[in-house]
C-alpha positions as CSV (number, residue, x, y, z in Angstrom):
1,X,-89.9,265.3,-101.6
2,X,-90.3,263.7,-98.3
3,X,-91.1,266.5,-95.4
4,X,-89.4,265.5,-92.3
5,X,-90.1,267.1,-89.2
6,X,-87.5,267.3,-85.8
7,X,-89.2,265.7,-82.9
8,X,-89.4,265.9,-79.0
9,X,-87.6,262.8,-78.6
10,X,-84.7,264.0,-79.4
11,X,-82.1,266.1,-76.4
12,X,-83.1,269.9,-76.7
13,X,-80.2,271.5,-78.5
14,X,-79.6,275.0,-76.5
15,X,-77.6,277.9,-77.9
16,X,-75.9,280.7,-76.1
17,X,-76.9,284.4,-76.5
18,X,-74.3,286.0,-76.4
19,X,-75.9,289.3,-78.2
20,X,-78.5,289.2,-76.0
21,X,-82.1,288.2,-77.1
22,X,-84.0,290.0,-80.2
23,X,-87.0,287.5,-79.9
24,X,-89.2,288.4,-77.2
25,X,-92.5,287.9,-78.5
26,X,-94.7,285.9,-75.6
27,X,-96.6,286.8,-72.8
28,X,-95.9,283.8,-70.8
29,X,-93.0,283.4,-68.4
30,X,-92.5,281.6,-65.5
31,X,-90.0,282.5,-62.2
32,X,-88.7,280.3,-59.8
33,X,-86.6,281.3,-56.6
34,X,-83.2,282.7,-56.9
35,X,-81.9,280.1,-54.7
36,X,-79.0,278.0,-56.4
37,X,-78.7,274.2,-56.3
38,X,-76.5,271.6,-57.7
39,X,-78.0,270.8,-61.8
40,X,-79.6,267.4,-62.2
41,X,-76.7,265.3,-64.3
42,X,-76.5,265.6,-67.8
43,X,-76.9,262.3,-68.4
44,X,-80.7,262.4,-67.0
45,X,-81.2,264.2,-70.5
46,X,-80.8,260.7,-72.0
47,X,-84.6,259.5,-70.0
48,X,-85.9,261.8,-73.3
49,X,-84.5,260.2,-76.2
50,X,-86.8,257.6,-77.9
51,X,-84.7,254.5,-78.8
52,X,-84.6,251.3,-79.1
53,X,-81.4,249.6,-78.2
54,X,-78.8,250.5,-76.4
55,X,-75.9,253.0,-77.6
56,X,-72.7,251.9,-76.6
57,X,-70.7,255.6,-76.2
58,X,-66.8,255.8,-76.4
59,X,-65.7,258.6,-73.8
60,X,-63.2,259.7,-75.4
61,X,-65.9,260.5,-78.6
62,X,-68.8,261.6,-77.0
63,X,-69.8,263.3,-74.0
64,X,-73.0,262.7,-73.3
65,X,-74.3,259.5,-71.6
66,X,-77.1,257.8,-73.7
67,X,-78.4,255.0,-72.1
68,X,-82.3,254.1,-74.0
69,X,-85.1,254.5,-72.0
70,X,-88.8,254.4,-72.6
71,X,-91.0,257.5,-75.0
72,X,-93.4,259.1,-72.8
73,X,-96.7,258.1,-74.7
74,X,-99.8,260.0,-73.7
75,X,-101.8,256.6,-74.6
76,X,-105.4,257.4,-76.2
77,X,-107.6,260.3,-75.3
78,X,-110.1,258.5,-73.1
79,X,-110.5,260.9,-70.2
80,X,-114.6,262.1,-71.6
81,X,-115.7,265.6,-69.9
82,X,-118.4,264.7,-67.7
83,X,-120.9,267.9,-69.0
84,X,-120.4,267.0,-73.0
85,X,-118.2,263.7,-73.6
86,X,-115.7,265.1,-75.4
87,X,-112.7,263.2,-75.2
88,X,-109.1,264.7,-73.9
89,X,-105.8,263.3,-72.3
90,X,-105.2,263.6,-68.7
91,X,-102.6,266.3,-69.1
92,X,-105.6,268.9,-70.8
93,X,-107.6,268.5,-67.7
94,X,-107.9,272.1,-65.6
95,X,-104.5,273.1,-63.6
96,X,-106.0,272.5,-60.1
97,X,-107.8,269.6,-60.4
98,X,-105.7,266.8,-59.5
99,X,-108.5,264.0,-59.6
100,X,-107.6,260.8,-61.6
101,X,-111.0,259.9,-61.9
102,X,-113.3,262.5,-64.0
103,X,-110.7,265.1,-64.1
104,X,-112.9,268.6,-65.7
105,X,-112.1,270.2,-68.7
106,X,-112.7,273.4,-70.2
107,X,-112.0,273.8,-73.7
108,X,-114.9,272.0,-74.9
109,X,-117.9,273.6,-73.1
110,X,-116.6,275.9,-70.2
111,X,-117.5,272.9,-67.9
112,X,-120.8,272.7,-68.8
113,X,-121.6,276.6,-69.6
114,X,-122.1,275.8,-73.6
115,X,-124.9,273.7,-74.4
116,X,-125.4,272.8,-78.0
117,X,-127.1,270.3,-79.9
118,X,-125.3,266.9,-81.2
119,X,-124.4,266.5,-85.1
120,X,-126.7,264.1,-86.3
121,X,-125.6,261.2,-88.4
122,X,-125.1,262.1,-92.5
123,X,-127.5,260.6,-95.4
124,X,-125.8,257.3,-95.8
125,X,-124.6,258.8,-99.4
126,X,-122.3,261.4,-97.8
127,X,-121.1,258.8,-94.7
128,X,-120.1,256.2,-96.8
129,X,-118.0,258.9,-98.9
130,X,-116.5,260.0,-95.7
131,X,-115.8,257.1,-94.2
132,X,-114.4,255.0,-96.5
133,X,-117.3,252.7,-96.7
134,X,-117.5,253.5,-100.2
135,X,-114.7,252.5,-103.2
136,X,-115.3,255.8,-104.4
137,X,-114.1,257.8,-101.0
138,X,-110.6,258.2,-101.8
139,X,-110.7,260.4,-104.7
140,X,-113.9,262.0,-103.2
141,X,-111.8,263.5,-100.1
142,X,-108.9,264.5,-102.1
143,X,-111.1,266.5,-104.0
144,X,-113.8,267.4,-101.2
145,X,-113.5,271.3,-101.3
146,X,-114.2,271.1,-105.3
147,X,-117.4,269.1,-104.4
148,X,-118.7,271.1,-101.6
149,X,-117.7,274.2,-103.5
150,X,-120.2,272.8,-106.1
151,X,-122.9,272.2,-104.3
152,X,-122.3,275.8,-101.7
153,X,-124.4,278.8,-101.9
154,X,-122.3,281.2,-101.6
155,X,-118.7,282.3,-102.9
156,X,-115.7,282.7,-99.9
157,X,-113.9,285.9,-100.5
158,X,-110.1,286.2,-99.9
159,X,-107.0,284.5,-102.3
160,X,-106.5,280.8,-101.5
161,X,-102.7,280.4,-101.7
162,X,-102.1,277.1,-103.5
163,X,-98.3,277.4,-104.4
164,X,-97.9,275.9,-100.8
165,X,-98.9,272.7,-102.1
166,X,-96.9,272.3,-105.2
167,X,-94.3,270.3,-103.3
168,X,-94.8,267.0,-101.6
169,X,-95.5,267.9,-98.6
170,X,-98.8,267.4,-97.0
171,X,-101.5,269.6,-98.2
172,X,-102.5,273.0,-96.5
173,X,-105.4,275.4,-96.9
174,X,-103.9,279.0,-96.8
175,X,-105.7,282.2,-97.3
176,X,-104.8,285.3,-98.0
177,X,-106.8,288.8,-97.6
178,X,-110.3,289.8,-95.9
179,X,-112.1,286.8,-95.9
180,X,-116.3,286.8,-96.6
181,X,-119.2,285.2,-98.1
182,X,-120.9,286.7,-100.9
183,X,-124.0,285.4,-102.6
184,X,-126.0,286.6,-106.0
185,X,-129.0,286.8,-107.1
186,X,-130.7,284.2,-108.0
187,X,-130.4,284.0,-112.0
188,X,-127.0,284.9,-113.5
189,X,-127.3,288.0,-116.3
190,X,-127.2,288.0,-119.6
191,X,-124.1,286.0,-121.1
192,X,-122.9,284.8,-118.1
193,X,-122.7,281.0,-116.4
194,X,-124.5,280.0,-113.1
195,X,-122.5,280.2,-110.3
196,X,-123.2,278.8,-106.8
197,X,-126.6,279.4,-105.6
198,X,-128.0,279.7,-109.3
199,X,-127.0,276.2,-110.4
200,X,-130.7,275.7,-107.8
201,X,-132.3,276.9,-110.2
202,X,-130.9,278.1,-113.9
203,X,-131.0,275.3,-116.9
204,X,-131.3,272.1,-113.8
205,X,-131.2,270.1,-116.8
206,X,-127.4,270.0,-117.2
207,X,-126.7,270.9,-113.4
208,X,-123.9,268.1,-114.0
209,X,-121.9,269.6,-115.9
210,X,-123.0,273.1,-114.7
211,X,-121.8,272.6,-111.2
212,X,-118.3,271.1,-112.9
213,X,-117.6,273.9,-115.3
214,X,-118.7,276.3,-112.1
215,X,-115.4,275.1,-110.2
216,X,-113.3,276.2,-113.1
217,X,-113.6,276.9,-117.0
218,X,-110.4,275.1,-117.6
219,X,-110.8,272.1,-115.8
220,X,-111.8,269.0,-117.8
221,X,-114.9,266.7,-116.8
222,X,-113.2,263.7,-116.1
223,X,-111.9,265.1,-112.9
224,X,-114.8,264.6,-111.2
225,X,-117.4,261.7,-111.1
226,X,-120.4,262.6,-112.2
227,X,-122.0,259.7,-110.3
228,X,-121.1,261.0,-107.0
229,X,-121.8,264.5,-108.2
230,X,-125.6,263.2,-108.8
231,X,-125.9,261.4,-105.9
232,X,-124.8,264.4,-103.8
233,X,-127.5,266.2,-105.7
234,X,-130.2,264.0,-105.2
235,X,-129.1,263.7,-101.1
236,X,-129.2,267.5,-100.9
237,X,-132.4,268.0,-102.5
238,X,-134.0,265.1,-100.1
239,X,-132.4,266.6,-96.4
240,X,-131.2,270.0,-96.9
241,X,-134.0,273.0,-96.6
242,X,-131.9,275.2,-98.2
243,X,-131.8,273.2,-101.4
244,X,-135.2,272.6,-100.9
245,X,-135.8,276.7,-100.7
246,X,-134.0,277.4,-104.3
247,X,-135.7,274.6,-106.3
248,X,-139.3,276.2,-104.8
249,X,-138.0,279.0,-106.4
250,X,-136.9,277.0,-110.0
251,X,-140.3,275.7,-109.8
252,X,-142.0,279.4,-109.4
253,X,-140.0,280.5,-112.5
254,X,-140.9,277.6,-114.1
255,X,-145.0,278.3,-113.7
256,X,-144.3,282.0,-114.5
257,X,-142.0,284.6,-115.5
258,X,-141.3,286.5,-112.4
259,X,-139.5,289.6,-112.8
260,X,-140.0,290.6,-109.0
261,X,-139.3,287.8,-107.3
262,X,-137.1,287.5,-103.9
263,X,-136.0,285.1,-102.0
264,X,-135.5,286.1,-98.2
265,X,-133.6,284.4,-95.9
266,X,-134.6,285.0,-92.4
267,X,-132.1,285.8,-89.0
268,X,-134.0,285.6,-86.4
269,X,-135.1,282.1,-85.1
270,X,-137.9,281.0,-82.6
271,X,-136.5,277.8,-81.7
272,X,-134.0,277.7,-79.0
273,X,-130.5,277.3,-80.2
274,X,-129.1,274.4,-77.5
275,X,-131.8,271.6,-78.7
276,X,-131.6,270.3,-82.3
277,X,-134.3,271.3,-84.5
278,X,-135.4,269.6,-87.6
279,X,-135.0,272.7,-89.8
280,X,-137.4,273.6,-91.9
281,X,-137.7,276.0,-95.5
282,X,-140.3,278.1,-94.0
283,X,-138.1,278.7,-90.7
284,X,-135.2,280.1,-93.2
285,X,-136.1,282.1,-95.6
286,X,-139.5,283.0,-97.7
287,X,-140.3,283.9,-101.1
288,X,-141.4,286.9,-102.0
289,X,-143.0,288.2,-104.7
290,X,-143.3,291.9,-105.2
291,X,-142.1,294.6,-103.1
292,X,-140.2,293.9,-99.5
293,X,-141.5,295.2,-96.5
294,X,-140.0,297.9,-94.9
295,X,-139.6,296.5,-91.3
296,X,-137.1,294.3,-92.8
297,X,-135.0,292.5,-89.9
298,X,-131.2,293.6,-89.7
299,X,-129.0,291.1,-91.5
300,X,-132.0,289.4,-93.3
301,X,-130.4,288.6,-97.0
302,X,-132.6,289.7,-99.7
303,X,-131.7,287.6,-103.2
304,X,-132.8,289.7,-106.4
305,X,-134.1,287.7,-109.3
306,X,-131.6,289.2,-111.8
307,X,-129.2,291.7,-110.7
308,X,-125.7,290.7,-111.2
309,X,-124.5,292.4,-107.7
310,X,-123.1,290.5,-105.1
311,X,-124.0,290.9,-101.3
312,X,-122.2,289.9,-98.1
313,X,-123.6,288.0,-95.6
314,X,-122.9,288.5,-91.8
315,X,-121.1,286.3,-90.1
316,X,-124.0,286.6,-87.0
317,X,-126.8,285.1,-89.7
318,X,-127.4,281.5,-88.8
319,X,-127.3,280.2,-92.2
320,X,-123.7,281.5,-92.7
321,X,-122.0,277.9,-92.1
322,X,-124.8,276.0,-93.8
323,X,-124.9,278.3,-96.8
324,X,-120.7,277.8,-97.5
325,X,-120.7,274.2,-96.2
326,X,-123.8,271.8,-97.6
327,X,-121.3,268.9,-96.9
328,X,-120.6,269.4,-93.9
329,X,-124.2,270.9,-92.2
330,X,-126.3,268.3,-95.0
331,X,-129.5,269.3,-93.4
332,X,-128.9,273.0,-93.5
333,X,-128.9,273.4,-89.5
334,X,-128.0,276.8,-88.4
335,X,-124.2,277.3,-87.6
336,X,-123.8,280.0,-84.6
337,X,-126.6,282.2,-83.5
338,X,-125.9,285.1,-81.2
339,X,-129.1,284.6,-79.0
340,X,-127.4,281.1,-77.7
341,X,-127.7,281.3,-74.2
342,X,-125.1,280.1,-72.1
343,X,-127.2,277.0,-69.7
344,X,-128.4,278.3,-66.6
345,X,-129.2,281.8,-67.6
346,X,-132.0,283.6,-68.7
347,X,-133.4,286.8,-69.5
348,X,-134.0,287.7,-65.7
349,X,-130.6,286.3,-65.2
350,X,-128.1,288.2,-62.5
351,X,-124.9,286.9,-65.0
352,X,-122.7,289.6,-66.6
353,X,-122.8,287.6,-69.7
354,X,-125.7,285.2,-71.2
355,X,-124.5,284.8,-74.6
356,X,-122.6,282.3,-75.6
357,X,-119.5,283.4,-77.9
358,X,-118.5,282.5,-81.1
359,X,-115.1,281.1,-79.8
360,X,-117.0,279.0,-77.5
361,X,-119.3,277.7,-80.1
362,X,-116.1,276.4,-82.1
363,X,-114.5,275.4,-79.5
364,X,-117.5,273.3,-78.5
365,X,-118.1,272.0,-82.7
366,X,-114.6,270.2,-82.7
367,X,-114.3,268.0,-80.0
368,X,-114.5,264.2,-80.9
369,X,-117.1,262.9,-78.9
370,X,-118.6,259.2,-79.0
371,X,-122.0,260.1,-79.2
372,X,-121.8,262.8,-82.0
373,X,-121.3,262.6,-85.8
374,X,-117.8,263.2,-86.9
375,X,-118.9,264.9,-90.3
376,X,-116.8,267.8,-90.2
377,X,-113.9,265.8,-88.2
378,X,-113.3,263.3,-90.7
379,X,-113.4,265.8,-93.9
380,X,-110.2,266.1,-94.2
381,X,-108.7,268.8,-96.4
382,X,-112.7,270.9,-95.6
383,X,-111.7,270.2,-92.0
384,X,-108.6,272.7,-92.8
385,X,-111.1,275.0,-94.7
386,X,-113.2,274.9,-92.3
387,X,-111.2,276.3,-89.5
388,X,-109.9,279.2,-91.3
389,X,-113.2,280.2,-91.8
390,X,-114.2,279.7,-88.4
391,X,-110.9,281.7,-87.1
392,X,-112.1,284.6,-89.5
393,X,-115.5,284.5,-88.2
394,X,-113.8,285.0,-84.4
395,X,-111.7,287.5,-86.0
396,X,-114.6,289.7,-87.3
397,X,-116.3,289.6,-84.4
398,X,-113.4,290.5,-82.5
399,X,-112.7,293.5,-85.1
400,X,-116.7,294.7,-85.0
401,X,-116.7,295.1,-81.2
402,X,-113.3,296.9,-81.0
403,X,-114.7,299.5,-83.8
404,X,-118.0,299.9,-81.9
405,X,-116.1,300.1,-78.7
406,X,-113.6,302.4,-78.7
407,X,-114.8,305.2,-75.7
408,X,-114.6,302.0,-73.8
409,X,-110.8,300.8,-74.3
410,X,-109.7,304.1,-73.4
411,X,-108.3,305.0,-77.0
412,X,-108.0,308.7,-77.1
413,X,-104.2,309.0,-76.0
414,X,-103.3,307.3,-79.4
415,X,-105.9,309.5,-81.3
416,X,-104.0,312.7,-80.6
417,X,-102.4,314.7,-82.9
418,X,-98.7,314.1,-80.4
419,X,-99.1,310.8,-81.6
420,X,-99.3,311.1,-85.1
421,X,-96.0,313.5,-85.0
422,X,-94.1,310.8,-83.3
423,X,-95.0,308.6,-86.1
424,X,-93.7,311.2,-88.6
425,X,-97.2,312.0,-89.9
426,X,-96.8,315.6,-90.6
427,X,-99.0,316.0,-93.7
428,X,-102.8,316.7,-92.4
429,X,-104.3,315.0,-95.4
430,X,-103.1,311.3,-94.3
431,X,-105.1,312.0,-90.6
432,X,-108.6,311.1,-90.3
433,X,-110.5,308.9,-87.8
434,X,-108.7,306.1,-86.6
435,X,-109.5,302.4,-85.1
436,X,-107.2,301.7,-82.2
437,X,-106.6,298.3,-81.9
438,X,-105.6,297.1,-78.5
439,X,-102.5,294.9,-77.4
440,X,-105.1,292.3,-76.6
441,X,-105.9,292.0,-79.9
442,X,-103.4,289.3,-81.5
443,X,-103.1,290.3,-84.4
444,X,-102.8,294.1,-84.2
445,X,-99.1,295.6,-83.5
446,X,-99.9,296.3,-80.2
447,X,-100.2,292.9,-79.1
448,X,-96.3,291.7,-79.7
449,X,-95.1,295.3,-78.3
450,X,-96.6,294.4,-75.3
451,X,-95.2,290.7,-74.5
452,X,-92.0,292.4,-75.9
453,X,-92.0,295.2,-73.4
454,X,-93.1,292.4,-70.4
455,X,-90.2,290.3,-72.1
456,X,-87.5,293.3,-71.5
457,X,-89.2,293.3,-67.6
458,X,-87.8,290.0,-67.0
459,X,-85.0,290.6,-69.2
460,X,-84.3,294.3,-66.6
461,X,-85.0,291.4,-63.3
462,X,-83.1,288.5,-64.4
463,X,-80.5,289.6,-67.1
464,X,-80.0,288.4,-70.5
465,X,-81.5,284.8,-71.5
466,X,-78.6,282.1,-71.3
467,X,-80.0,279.3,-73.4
468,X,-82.4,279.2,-76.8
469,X,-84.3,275.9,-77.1
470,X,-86.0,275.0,-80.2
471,X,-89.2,272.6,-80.0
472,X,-91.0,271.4,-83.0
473,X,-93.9,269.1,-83.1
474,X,-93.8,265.8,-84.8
475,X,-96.7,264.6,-86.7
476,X,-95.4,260.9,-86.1
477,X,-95.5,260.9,-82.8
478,X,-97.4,257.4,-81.7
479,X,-100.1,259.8,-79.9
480,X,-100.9,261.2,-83.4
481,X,-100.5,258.5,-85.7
482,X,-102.4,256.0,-83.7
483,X,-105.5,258.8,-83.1
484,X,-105.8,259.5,-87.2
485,X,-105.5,255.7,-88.2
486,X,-108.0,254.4,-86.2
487,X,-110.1,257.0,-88.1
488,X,-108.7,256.7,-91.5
489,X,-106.9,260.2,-91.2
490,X,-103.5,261.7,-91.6
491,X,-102.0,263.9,-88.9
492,X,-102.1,266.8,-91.4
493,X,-105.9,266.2,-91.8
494,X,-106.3,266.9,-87.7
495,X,-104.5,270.6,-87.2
496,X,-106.4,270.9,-84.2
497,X,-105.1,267.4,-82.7
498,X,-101.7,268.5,-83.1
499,X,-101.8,271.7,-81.5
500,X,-103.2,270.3,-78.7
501,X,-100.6,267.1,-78.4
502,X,-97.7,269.4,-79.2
503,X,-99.4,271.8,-76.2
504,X,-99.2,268.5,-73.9
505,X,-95.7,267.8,-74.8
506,X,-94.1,271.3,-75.0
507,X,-96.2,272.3,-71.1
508,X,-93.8,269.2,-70.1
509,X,-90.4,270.3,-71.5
510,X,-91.0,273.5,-69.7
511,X,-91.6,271.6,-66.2
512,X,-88.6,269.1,-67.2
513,X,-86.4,271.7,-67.4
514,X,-87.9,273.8,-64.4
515,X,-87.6,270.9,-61.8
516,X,-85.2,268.5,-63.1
517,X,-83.1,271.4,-63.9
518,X,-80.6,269.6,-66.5
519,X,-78.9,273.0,-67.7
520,X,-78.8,274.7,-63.7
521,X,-80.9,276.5,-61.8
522,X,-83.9,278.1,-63.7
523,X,-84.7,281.8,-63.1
524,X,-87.3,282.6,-65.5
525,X,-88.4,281.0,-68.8
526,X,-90.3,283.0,-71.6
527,X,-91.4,281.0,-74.7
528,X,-93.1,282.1,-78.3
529,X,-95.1,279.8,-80.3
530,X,-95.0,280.1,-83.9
531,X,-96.3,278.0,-87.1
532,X,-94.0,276.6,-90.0
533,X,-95.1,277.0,-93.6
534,X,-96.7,273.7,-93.3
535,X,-99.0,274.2,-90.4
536,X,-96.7,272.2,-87.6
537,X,-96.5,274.2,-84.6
538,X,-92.9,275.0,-82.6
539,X,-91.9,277.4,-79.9
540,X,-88.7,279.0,-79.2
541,X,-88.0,278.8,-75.3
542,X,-85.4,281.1,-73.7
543,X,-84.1,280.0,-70.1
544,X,-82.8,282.4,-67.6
545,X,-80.6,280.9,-65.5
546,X,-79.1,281.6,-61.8
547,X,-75.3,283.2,-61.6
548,X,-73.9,280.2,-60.6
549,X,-75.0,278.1,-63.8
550,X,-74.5,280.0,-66.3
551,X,-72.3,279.0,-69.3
552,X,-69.9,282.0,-69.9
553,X,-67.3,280.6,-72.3
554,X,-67.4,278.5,-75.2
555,X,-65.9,275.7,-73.7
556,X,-68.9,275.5,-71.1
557,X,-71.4,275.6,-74.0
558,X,-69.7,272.7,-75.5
559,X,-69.7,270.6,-72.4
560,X,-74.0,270.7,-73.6
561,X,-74.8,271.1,-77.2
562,X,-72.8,269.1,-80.2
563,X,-72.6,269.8,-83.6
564,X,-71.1,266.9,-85.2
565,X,-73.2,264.0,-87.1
566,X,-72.7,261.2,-85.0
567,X,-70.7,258.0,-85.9
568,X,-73.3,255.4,-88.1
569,X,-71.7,252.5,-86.6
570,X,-71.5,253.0,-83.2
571,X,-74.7,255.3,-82.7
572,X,-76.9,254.2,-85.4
573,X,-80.0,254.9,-83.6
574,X,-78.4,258.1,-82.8
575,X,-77.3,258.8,-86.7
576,X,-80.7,257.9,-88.1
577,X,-82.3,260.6,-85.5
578,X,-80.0,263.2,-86.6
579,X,-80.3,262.2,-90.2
580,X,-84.0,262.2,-90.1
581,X,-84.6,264.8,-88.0
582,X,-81.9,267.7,-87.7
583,X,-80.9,267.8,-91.7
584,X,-82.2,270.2,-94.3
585,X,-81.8,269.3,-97.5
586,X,-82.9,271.0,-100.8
587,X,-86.2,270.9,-101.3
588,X,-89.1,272.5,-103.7
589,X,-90.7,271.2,-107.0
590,X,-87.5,271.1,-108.7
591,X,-86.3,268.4,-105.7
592,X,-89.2,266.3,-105.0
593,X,-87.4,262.8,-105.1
594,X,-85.5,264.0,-102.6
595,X,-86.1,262.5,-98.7
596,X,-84.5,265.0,-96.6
């Protein structure tokens, strides 16, 4: 099955809703003055199509003029923030600032608030795998998450949806459930196989075909290369401390039989988090044999020698990223701290907040940048990983203040017993303490109530919506295409690249229609983004339109929108853009051949 996507090049296809809207989901809506003028022709529409030659239209067929005109092309993202270097388009650069030359962005590092260190460059083993320096890197990357699953730590909690990829489509990384990291102790009981962190330490002698039969009982050996699979090994055992940490503690159980012995890994830190320090085993985590002390720190991880229990780790411990992700942090550096101070503040400082947030620390570890490693850029389907895990670290965080911070968000009106009656809980026994979560809170109830409710506001000022839009991004849009082949990638290996390019594109379909006003006089606009199955962004827009250019009867809707395919031979350009891009056809493993 070939996935085809609709694209921005094509004329916005508007609906009328004539039932009123039942989709008011966003918070974002923009009003203009009530003052009616002329509409823009609607043969300026045609300056969006993305063709080649011209069309030659018969008016008594078609409607619409489509003269071709030129694709607006973003060009390559060489605008660099002047605080970090990470590279942007012109059209992400701050609202106000209308400078051509070093426009200031904020995404990346607050303009200059978040200071962290650069990746460093990979062991040459792991770069050339990346990278394609190596003749090997092909089926390396397709089966990256089974090699760095080998090599992690710990285990990631949460179901991994893979029927999403049966088809074929590009591949996805879903997940379902509470995610977490859990690690064991460090020799497996009686009966059972190593697992993650064990394979450090238990029978080293086969580790091969340990860490292959870890992934999955069923799988066979040939699979997986077991000369990449050694060379990993070898790397990690040179570079990474943590590696480093679990084969001091092989060796231990090799000189003697402890029965008592732990292995600690530390929290606290006493380098500062913005410079880039060499890390070290004895910074980490210590061995321990006996008894721990009792002043141990909060969110320390104590390993057992032989317990069988699993333990979570906190997503605040610095060794939470490195632990999950040898691959992609090969020297073990810590991943986010929660003493990172934003630059410019200190303990005396006067700022309400000194701490930089774990948002901000994402935020700041994807940006291309020419100066910095692209090790967790160019890793492909880890990259998708990757982010999930970082969204449910944010997530967490989010969730743990909200619990601790209830008094503060003013909770008690939904705590009451009134409450619970309206919601038909009559039964005592189903009441107990609740967590409110707020309508800031995106993905608690509260949150889409809200925008809906500020939805029905503009709705109760301006009336019902007149016209439905439908945007979807395309991941062959030149922008993309051109970004992931210079660095031997596929749009679906970048989620964060399209966001942001779809962002760009969809910020200036929303002005378009604003200012050039090709459907009449805007009034308001309110829009919802949502994501396909497939990860591809696309937002439904509603338009509000003045009195005097609305589209009340059938006939007026026709006079904007068509339905028909059009004719091959004398709009080919047109045909092959309707084919391609507004057609479903069957699809699913039982009609892969199939292109649309």
């Amino acid at each position: 099955m070939k996935t085809s996507y609709p694209c921005e090049n094509l004329i916005p296809v508007p609906v009328l809703n004539s039932n009123g809207s039942q989709n008011f989901e966003s918070n974002l809506s923009h009003m203009v003055s009530n003052n009616s003028v002329s509409r823009t022709p609607l043969s300026d529409i045609s300056n969006y199509i993305d063709v080649d030659v011209d069309i030659d239209v018969d008016e008594e067929e078609s409607q619409y003029n489509l003269d071709a005109t030129d694709y607006w092309n973003l060009g390559d993202s060489t605008y660099a923030c002047e605080f970090c270097g990470a590279l942007f388009w012109y059209e992400e650069r701050l609202e106000k600032d209308k400078r051509l030359t070093r426009p200031r962005y904020s995404i990346c590092c607050m303009q200059g608030k978040v200071e962290l260190p650069l990746l460093k460059d990979p062991p040459s083993t792991l770069n050339n795998l990346l990278h394609n320096k190596d003749s090997r890197s092909n089926p390396f990357l397709k089966k990256i998450r089974s090699y760095n699953m080998m090599f992690s730590f710990t285990s990631m909690g949460g179901h991994i949806d893979s029927t999403i990829n049966q088809g074929g489509g590009p591949y996805v990384f879903k997940l379902h459930g509470q995610n977490c990291h859990m690690i064991g102790s460090l020799l497996p009981t009686q009966g059972s196989r190593p697992r993650f962190s064990q394979l450090y330490i238990y029978d080293t002698e086969n580790e091969v075909l340990n860490r292959i039969s870890a992934i999955s009982s069923s799988r066979s050996s040939d699979e997986f290369d077991s000369t990449i699979i050694n060379e990993l090994k070898s790397m990690l055992d040179d570079c990474n401390c943590l590696a480093k940490l679990f084969r001091m503690a092989r060796d231990r159980f090799v000189v003697e039989d402890y029965q008592d012995l732990k292995l600690r890994l530390l929290r606290k830190r006493g380098t500062d988090g913005r410079r880039y320090n060499f890390p070290t085993s004895s910074e980490v985590a210590a061995l321990i044999v006996g008894d721990i002390e009792k002043n141990t720190v909060e969110r320390d991880i104590v390993v057992e020698t032989q317990t069988g229990l699993l333990q979570r780790i906190h997503e605040l411990h610095p060794s939470y990223l490195p632990m999950q992700y040898p691959l992609l942090v090969p020297y073990g550096e810590d991943g986010y701290r929660d003493d990172i101070q934003i630059r410019g503040s200190d303990f005396f400082s006067s700022k309400k907040r000194r701490r930089v947030k774990m948002r901000e620390y994402f935020a700041f570890r994807i940006q291309d940048r020419a100066g910095e490693a692209a090790t967790i850029l160019s890793s492909k389907r880890l990259f998708q990983q990757f982010v999930v895990d970082a969204y449910t670290m944010i997530e967490s965080q989010r969730l743990s203040y909200i619990r601790s911070h209830q008094k503060n968000l003013r909770v008690e009106i939904y705590k009451g017993l009134s409450e619970a009656f309206l919601r038909g809980e009559t039964s005592a026994s189903s009441l107990g303490k609740r967590t409110i979560l707020p309508s800031s809170f995106t993905g608690g109830a509260r949150y889409p109530i809200q925008n809906y409710q500020d939805a029905m506001a503009i709705c109760k000022w301006a009336g019902y919506p007149d016209l439905l839009i439908t945007f979807t991004c395309n991941p062959k849009w030149p922008e993309m295409t051109k970004f992931t082949t210079d660095r031997g990638l596929k749009p679906e290996d970048r989620p964060d690249l399209m966001c942001r390019i779809f962002k760009i594109k969809l910020n200036q379909l929303i002005r378009d229609l604003k200012k050039k006003q090709f459907f009449g006089k805007v009034k308001a606009v309110v829009y919802t983004i949502e994501f396909q199955k497939r990860g591809l962004p696309h937002a439904h827009i509603l338009l509000f339109l003045n009195a005097e250019d609305k589209y009340p009867t059938g006939d007026d809707i026709n006079k904007i929108i068509s339905a028909e395919i059009p004719n091959k031979h004398k709009h080919p350009v047109l045909y092959k853009a309707v084919q391609n891009f507004m057609i479903h056809g069957p699809c699913g493993i039982s009609h892969k051949t199939l292109l649309v």
